[in-house]
C-alpha positions in Angstrom: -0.7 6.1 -5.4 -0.5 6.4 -1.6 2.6 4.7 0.2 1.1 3.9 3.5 3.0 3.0 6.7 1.4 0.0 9.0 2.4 1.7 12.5 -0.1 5.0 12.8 -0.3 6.5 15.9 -4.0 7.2 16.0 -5.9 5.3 13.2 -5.1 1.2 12.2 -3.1 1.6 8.2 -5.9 -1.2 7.7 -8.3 0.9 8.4 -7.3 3.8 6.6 -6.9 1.5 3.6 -10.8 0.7 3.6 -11.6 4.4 3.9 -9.3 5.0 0.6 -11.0 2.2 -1.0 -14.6 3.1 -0.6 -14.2 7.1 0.1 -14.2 7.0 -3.8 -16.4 5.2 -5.6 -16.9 5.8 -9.3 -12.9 7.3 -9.3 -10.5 4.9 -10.5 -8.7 2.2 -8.0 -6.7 3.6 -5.8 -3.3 2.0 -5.7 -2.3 2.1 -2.3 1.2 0.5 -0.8 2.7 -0.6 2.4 5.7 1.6 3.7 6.7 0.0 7.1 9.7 -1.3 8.9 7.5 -4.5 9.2 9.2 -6.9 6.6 8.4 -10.0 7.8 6.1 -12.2 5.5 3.2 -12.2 8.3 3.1 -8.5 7.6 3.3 -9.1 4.0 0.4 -11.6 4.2 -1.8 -9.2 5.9 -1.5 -6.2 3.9 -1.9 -9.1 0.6 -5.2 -10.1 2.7 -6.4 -5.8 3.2 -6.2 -5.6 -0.8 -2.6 -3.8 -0.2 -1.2 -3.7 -3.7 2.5 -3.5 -2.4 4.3 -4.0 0.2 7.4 -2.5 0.6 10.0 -2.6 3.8 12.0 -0.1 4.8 14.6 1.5 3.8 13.3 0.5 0.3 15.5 0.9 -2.6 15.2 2.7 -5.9 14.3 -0.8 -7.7 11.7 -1.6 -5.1 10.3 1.6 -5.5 10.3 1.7 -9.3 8.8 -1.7 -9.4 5.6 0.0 -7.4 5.4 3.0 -9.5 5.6 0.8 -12.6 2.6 -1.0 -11.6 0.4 1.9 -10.8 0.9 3.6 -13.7 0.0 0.6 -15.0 -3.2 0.5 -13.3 -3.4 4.0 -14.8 -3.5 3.0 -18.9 
């Protein structure tokens, strides 16, 4: 699982999403999450259109966070 924050300084998070996704082809799905202080639901909409799995806003909190994990192990069985 990769928790990925939206504001990079030198590469776009969407961008570095598509590289995760297709740097790795024949390995199972990555599940890659939004970690961001970008909660509102414009920012939730985008990373739902990028094929995000998650998105979480910061500070996220233990249930938050378990949720997430819960569903890539998921992904994982």
């Amino acid at each position: 699982m990769v928790l990925l924050d939206l504001t990079m300084p030198s590469m776009d998070c969407f961008e570095v999403a598509r590289h995760l996704r297709n740097d790795s082809p024949g390995k199972p799905r990555m599940h890659i999450v939004a970690l961001t202080g970008r909660g509102q639901e414009i920012n939730r909409q985008e990373t739902t259109a990028a094929s995000f799995d998650g998105h979480l806003a910061k500070p996220a909190n233990d249930v938050e966070l378990r949720e997430v994990l819960s569903a890539a192990r998921r992904l994982l069985t």
